[in-house]
Each structure stands twice: as structure tokens, then as C-alpha cells.
N, C-alpha and C positions, 0 to 999 in steps of 0.2 A: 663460199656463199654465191649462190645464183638469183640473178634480178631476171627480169623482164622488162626492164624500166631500157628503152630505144628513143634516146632521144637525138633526133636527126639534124635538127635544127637549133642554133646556140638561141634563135628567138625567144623559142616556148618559155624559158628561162623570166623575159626580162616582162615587163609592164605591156597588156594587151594595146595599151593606144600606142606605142612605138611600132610595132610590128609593122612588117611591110603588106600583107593583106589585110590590114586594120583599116591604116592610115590610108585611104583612096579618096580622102571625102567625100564619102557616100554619107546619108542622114544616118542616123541610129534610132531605135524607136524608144519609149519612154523607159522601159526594163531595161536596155541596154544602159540606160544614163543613169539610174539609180543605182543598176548594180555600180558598175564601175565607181560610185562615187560611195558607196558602201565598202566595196572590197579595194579602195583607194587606186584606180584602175589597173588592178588585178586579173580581172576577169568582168566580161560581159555579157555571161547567160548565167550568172549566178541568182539570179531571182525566178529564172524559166522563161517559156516563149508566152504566156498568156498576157495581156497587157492592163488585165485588170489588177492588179498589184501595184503598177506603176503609177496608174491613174488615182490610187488612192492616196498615196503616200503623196502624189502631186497636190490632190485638192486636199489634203489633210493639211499639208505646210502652207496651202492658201488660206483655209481658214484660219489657220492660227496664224498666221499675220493681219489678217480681215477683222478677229477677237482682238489681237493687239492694237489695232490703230482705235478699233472702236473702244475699246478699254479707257485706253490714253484719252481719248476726245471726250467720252461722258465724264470721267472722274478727276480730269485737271483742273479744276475750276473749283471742284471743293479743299483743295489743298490750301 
């Protein structure tokens, strides 16, 4: 059986925030942090380069904490 699968580097292998062109602490932009926390930092363009993705899923989880507290605060008081 023949592969084409050349993998040069024992890296590629393990978790993308390990790697050594990963880790420079350089910022990440919001897609990079989503992927990686979806794909449990596997990979960091799993979501693509556009940042409209990120930005939603960002202010989607602020609302629904913003619903949550407002929830909490109007309905404790008739319990």
C-alpha cells in the first residue's frame, strides 16, 4: 500500500497551542480562539479566516449571559 501522507515533523501530530510556531505569543484573533476551543486546541483555522463567525458566537454567549442575569434579577423575588 502507498500513502502520500510526509510527515516531516513529529509536531503536526500533537495539540496546535504546543507547537513551536504557535506558541511566540503573538495575539490570536477571535476565530482562532473559537476554533481551538471547539476543536479543544486541535486546530486554529477550523472555523476560516472571516471574523464574522467569531463575532457572533462571541456576542451570542454575551447575550445569553446578559438573558441570564436579567432572567435571575426580574423572577427572584416571586419565588
Amino acid at each position: 500500500m502507498r500513502t502520500d501522507f510526509d510527515f516531516p515533523k513529529k509536531e503536526l501530530l500533537g495539540p496546535v497551542v504546543f507547537r513551536p510556531d504557535f506558541n511566540s505569543f503573538e495575539s490570536i484573533n477571535i476565530n482562532q480562539a473559537w476554533s481551538l476551543f471547539f476543536t479543544a486546541g486541535q486546530e486554529d483555522k477550523a472555523l476560516g479566516p472571516n471574523a464574522e463567525l467569531g463575532k457572533f458566537l462571541t456576542y451570542l454567549l454575551i447575550a445569553i449571559a446578559l438573558a441570564g442575569s436579567l432572567w435571575t434579577t426580574v423572577f427572584s423575588n416571586l419565588a
